[in-house]
C-alpha positions as a printed NumPy array, in Angstrom:
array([[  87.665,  -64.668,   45.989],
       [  87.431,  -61.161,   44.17 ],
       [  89.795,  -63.1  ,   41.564],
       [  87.415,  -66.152,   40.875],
       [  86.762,  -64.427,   37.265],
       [  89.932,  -64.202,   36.248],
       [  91.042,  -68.027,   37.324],
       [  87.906,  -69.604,   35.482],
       [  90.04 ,  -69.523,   32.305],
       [  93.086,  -70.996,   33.437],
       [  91.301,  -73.633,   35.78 ],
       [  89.049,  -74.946,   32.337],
       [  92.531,  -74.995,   30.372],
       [  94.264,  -76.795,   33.286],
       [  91.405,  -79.286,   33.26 ],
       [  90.96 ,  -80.225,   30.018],
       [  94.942,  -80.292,   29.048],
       [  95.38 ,  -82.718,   31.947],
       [  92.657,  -85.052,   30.49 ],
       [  94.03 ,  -84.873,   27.144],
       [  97.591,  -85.57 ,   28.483],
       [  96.832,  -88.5  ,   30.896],
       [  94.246,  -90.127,   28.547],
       [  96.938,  -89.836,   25.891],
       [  99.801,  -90.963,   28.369],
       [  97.424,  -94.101,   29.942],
       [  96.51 ,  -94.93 ,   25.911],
       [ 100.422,  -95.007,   24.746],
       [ 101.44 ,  -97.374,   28.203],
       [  98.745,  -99.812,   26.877],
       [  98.74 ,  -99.969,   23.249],
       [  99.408, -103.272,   22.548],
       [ 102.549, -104.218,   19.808],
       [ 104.787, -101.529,   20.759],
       [ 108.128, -102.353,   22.458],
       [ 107.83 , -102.022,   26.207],
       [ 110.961,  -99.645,   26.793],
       [ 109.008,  -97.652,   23.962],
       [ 105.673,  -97.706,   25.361],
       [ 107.325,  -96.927,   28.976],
       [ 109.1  ,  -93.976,   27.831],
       [ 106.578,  -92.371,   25.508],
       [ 103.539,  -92.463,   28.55 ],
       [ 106.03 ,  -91.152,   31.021],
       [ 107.294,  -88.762,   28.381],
       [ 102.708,  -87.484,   28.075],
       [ 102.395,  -87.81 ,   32.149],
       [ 105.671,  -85.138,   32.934],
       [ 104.235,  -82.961,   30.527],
       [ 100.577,  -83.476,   32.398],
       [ 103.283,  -82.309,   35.299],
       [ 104.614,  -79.192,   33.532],
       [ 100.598,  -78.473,   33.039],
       [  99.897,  -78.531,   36.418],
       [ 103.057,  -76.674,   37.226],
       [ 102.402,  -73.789,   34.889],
       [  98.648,  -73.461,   35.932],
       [  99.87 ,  -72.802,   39.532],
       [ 102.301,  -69.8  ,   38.748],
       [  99.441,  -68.728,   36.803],
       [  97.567,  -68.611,   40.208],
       [ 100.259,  -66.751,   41.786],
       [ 100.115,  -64.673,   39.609],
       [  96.327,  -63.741,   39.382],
       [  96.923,  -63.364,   43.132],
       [  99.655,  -61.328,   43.375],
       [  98.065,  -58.986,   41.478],
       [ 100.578,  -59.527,   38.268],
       [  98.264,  -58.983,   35.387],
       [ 100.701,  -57.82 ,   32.602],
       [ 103.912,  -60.029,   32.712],
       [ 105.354,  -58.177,   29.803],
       [ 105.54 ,  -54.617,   31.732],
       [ 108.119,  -56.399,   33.5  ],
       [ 110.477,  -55.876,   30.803]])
């Protein structure tokens, strides 16, 4: 745990993106009026990027981990 300061960042981002995403994605499934194929595609278009979210936060992880601070002296 002698990285637990340096994941407290990407954990709060991770959290709150993912409620802003699915809240968003649950909201567009059941607004009412809009054309179902529309309404389908749009909140599974707001849940894969709650995916991508969740997908990025773990690399970050990795990272943090692996001891990988500065990407960019990679290149």
């Amino acid at each position: 745990m002698k990285h637990l300061k340096k994941m407290i960042a990407p954990i709060l981002i991770t959290v709150i993106s993912l409620a802003y995403l699915i809240v968003f994605g649950v909201i567009f499934i059941t607004v009412p009026g809009l054309p179902f194929l529309l309404s389908v595609t749009g909140g599974i278009l707001w849940l894969f990027l709650a995916g991508v979210s969740i997908f990025v936060f773990v690399e970050r992880i990795k990272e943090i981990r692996s001891g990988e601070e500065d990407d960019l002296s990679q290149y």
